[in-house]
TITORVEX-461745 format. One record per residue (C-alpha): residue number from 1; x, y, z; residue in three letters. Coordinates in Angstrom, 3 decimals. Layout:
# residues N
resi:c1:c2:c3:resn
NUM:X:Y:Z:ALA;
...
***
This chain:
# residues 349
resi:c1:c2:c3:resn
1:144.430:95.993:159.882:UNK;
2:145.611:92.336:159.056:UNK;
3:142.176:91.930:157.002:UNK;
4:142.345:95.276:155.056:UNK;
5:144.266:93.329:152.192:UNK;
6:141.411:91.042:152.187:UNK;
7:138.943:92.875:151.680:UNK;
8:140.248:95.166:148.834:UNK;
9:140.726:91.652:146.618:UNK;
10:137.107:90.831:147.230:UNK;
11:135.967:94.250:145.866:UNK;
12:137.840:94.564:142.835:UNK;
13:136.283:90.712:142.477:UNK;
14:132.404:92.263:142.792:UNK;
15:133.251:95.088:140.961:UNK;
16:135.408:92.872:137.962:UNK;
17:132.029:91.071:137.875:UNK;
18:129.967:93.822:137.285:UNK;
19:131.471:95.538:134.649:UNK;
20:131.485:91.967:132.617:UNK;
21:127.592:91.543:132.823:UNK;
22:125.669:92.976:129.201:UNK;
23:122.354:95.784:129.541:UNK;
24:119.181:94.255:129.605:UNK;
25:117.393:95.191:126.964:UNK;
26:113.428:95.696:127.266:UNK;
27:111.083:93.880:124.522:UNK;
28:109.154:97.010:124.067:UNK;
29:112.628:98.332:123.099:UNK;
30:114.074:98.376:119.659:UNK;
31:117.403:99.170:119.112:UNK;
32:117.362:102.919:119.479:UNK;
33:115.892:102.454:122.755:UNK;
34:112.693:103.700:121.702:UNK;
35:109.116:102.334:121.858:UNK;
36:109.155:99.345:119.220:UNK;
37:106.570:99.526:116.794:UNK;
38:105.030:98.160:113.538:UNK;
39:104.224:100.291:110.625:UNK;
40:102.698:101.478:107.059:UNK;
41:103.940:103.277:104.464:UNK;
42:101.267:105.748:103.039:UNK;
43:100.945:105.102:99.375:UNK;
44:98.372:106.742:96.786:UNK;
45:96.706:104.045:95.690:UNK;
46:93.154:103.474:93.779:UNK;
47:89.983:102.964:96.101:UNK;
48:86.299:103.067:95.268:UNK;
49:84.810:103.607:98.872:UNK;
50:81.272:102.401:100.186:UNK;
51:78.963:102.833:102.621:UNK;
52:76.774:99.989:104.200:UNK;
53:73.587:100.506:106.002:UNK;
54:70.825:98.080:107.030:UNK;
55:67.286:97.928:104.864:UNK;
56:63.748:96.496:104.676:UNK;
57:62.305:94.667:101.954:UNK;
58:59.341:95.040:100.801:UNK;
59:56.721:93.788:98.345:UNK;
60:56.455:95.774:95.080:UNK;
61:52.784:96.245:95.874:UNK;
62:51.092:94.735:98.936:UNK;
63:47.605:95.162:100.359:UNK;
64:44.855:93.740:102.790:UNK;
65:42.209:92.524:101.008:UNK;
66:39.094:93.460:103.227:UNK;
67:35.437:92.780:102.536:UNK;
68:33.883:96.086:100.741:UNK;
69:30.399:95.113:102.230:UNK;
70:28.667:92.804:104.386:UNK;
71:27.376:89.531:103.898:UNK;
72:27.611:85.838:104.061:UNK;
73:30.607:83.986:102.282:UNK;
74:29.244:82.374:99.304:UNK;
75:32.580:80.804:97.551:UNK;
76:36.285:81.102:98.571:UNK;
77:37.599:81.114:95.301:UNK;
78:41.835:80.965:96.259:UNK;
79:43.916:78.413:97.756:UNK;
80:45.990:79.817:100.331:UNK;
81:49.886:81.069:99.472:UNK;
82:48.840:80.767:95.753:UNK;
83:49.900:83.152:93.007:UNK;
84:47.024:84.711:91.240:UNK;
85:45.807:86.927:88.524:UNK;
86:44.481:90.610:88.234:UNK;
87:41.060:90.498:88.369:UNK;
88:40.799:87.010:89.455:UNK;
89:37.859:86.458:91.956:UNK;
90:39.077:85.555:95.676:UNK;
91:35.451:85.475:97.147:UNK;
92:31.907:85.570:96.902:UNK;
93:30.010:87.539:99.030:UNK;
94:25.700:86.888:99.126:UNK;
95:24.060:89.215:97.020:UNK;
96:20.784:87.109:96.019:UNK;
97:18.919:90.003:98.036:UNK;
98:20.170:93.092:96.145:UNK;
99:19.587:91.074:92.371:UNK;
100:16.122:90.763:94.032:UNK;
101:15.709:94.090:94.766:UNK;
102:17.069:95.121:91.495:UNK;
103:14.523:93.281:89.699:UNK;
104:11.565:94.815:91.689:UNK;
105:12.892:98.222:90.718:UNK;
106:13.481:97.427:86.979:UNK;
107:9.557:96.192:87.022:UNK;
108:8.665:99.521:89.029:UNK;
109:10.645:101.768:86.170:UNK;
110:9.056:99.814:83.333:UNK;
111:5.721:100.778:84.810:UNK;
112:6.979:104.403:85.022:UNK;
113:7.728:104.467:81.502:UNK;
114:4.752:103.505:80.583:UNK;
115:3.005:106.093:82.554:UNK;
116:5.239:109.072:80.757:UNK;
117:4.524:108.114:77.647:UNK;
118:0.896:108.410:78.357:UNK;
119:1.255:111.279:80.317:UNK;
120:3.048:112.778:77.539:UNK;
121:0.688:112.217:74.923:UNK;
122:-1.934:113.215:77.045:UNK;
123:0.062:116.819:77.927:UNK;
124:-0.159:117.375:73.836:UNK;
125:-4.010:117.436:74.474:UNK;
126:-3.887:119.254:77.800:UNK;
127:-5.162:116.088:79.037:UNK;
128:-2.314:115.886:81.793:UNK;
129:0.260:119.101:83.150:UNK;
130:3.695:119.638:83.352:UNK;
131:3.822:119.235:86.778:UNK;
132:2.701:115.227:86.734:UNK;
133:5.608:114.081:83.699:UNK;
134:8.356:115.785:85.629:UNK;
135:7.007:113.833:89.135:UNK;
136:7.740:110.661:87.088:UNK;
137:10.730:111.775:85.726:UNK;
138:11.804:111.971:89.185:UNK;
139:10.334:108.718:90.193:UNK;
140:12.358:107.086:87.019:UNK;
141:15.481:108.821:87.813:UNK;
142:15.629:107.921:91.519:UNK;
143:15.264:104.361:91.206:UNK;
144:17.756:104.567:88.292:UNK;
145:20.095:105.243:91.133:UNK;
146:18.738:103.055:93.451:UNK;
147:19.520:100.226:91.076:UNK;
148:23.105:101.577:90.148:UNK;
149:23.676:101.459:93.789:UNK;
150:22.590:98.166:93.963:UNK;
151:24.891:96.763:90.788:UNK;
152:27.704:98.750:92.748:UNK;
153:27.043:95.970:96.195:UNK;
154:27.052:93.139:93.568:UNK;
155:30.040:93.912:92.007:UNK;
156:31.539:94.471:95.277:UNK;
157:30.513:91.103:96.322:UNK;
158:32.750:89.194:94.534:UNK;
159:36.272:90.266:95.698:UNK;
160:38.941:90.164:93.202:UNK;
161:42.314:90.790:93.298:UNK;
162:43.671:94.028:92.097:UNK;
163:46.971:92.965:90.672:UNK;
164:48.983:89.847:90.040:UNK;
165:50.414:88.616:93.074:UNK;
166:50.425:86.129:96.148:UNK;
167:47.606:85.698:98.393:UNK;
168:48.431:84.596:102.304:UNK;
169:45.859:82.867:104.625:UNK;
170:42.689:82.677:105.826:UNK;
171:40.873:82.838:108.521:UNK;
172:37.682:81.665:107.852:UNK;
173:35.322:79.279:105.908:UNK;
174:32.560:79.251:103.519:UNK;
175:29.134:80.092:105.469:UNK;
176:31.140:82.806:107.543:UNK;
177:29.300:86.448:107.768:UNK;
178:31.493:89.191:107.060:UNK;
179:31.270:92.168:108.048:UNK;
180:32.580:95.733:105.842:UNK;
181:36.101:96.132:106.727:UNK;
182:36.585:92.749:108.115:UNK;
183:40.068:91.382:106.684:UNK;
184:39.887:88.457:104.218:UNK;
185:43.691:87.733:103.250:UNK;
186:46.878:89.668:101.877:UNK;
187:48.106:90.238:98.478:UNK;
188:51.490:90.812:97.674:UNK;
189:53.734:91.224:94.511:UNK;
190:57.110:89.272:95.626:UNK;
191:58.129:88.951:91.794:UNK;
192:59.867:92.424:92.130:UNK;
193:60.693:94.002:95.270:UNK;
194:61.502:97.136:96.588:UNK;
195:64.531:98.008:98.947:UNK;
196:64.042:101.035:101.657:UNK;
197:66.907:102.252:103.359:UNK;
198:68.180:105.199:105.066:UNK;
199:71.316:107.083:104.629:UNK;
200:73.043:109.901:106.849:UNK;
201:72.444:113.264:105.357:UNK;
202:76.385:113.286:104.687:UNK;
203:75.497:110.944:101.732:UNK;
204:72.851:112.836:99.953:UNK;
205:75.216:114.129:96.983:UNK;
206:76.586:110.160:96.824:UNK;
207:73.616:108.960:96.073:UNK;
208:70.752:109.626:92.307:UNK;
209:68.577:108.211:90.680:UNK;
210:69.279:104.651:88.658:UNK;
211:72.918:104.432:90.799:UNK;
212:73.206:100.723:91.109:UNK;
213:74.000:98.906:94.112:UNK;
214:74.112:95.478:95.871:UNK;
215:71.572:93.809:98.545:UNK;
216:72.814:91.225:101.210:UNK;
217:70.079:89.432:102.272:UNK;
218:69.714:85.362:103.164:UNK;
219:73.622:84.799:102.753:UNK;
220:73.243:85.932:98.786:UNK;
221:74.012:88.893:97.239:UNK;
222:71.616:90.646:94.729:UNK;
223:71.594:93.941:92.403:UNK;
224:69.337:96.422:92.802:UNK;
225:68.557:100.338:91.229:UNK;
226:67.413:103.553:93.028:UNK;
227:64.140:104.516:91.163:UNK;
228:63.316:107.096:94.174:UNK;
229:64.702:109.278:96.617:UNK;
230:62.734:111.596:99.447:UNK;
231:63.131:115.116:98.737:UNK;
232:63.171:116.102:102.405:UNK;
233:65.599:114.578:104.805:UNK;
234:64.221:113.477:108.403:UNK;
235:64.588:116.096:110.813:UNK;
236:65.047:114.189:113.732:UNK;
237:67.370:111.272:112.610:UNK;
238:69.366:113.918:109.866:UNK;
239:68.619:110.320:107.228:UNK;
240:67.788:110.844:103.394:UNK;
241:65.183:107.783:102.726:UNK;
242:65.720:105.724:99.206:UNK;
243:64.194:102.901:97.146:UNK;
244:65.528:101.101:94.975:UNK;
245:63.956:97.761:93.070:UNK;
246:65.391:94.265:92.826:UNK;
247:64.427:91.591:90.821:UNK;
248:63.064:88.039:92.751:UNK;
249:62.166:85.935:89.659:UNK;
250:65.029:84.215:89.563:UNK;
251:65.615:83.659:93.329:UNK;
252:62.304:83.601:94.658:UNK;
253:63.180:82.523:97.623:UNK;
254:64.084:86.026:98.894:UNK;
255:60.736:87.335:101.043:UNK;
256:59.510:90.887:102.073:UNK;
257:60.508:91.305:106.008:UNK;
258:64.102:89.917:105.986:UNK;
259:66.949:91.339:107.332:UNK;
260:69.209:92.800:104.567:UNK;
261:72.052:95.189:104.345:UNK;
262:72.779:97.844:101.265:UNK;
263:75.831:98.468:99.587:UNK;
264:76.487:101.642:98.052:UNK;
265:79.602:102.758:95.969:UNK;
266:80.635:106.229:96.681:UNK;
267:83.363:108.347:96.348:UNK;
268:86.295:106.677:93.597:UNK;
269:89.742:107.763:93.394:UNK;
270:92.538:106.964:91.598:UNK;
271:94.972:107.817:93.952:UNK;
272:93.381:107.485:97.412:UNK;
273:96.074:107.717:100.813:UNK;
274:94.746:104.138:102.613:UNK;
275:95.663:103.433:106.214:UNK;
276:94.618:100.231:108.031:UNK;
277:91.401:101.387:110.124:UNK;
278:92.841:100.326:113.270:UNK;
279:95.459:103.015:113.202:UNK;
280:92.789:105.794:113.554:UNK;
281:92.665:106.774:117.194:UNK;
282:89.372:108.546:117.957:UNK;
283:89.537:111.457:120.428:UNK;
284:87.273:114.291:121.701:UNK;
285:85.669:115.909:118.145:UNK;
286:88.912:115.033:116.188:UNK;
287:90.418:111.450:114.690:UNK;
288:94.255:110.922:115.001:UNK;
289:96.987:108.979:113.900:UNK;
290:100.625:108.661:114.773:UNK;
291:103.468:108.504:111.957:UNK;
292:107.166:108.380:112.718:UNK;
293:109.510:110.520:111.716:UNK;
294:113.432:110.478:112.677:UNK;
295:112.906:108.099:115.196:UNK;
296:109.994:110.254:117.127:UNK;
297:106.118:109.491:116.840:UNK;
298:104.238:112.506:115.441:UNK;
299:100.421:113.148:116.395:UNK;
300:98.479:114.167:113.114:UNK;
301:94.686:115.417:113.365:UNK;
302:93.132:113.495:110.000:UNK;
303:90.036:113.792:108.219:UNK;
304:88.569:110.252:107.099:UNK;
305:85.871:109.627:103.812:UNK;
306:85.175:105.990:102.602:UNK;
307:86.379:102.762:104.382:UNK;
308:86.144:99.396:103.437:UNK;
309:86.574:96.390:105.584:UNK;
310:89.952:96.795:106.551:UNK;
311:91.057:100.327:104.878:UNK;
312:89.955:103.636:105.750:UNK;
313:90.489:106.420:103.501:UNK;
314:92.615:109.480:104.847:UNK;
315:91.892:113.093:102.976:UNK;
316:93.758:115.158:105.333:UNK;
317:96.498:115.258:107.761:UNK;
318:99.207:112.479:106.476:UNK;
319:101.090:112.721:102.745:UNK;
320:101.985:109.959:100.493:UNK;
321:105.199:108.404:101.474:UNK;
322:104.666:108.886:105.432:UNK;
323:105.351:106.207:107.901:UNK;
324:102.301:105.506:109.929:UNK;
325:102.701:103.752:113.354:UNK;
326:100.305:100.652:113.471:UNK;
327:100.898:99.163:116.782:UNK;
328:101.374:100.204:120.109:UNK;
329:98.728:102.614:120.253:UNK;
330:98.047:103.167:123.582:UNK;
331:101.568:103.736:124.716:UNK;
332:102.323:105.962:121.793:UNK;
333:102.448:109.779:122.662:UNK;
334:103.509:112.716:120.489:UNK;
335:107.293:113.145:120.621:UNK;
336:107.685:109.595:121.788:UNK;
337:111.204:108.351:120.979:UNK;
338:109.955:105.056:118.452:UNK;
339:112.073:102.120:116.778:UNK;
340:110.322:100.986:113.574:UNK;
341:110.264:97.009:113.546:UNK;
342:108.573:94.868:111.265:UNK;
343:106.684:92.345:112.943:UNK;
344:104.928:89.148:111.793:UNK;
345:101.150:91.482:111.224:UNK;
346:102.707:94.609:109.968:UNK;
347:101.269:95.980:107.208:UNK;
348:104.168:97.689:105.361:UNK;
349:104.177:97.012:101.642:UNK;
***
């Protein structure tokens, strides 16, 4: 019993102690005790949305130049990558034989007219029938088309371009043989190109005829117009296809093949409800955000339109004024006690 005095003084010490030491305080505290997040005020605000998709370029016109007809290369008449003319000659195909064979047929139909007009005269008299002018007249008329046939390979022989443009390489020489079909080099208009692209059906309405927009394509930006859009949209990929044509004269150094992206403008308002884009929380068939209201986070279903880098339009589900959480995402729930700080990233105006 001697220690019983003792050992009351040492508890009232532990428990004097105690009482003197301050709450810890969590970091992901604020001072309501709630989850501590950043925000943004919902403002109307103006916003001219667009959507980006990636495209091809193309030549204005391009085509393979391949030999019409067969025959042995005469005269290569282009220097390789060289711009040239419509209707200037790129090669000479052999056609000594069919001039040669023309000129035996224009001897053979001279001696043919000579022989109507005798058998004519001679039908006045009843020296000759019918039957023997009209044989000649058939003679006459089918190697009229023989030699028309023949001018037709001639002409064909020398290959000429069909438009202004830029002719690629070669693979052969002078002396070659060449058959029909066989390819002799490309042609390609790169003055003024053309932009395909595809957009989601969702965009067909957004989108007409001479709408400008904006090509990124070798680290420079160019303008472009829509001079056509499909009627039908894809039925497999749900995509509406478009062209539009941009101007290389000044910056030739833009070629048909390289990656590029379009720009489009869309959708402008003048008083657009803009939330940063990382506040949108994606779930099963909906999008989501959380605002806070009297100290609790509120779940909101939303309904998004145009973005931009760092902005995402919101058309439904917040109103102007509302206090959207921006951080802390994954812990926030709905009906989560919050405390609103405002960190060094938050986005509040």
């Amino acid at each position: 019993m001697k220690y019983l005095p003792f050992l009351g003084l040492c508890c009232a010490l532990i428990f004097s102690g105690c009482s003197k030491e301050k709450p810890t305080v969590s970091r992901s505290q604020g001072s309501s005790g709630g989850l501590a997040v950043e925000y943004f005020i919902a403002r109307p605000t103006y916003f001219q949305s667009t959507v980006s998709t990636t495209a091809e370029i193309i030549p204005s016109e391009a085509v393979m130049l391949r030999a019409p007809v067969s025959g042995t290369v005469l005269a290569i008449n282009f220097r390789e990558g060289s711009y040239v003319q419509k209707g200037q000659s790129i090669i000479q195909l052999d056609d000594r034989a069919w001039k040669a064979q023309i000129s035996g047929l224009a001897a053979e139909l001279n001696r043919l007219k000579s022989d109507l007009e005798r058998k004519r005269i001679l039908l006045k008299v009843e020296g000759a029938t019918q039957q023997e002018v009209d044989v000649i007249v058939a003679e006459m008329a089918s190697i009229e088309a023989q030699m028309e046939e023949l001018r037709v390979n001639i002409q064909l022989a020398n290959v000429s371009a069909p438009f202004s443009g830029q002719v690629g390489l070669r693979d052969f020489s002078v002396g070659s043989y060449m058959g029909q079909g066989d390819e002799i080099t490309t042609l390609a208009d790169v003055q003024s190109l053309k932009v395909e692209f595809n957009l989601p059906e969702r965009y067909q309405d957004e989108v007409s005829l001479n709408m400008d927009l904006s090509v990124i394509a070798d680290t420079d930006t160019f303008p472009a117009s829509i001079y056509a859009i499909d009627p039908i949209i894809n039925p497999e990929s749900r995509t509406l296809r478009a062209r539009a044509r941009i101007s290389n004269q000044d910056k030739g150094s833009l070629r048909p093949g390289v990656f590029a992206t379009v720009i489009l403008p869309t959708q402008v308002s003048e008083s657009a409800l803009l939330v940063p884009t990382q506040v949108v929380v994606p779930e099963i068939n909906v999008q989501t955000v959380y605002i806070a209201r009297n100290g609790t986070a509120i779940r909101r279903e939303v309904e998004l339109a145009g973005r931009n880098s760092d902005m995402v339009q919101i058309v439904s589900g917040i109103s102007p004024g509302d206090t959207v959480i921006t951080t802390g995402l994954l812990q926030v729930k709905d009906g989560l006690p919050v405390s609103l700080v405002k960190g060094t990233n938050t986005l509040a105006p």
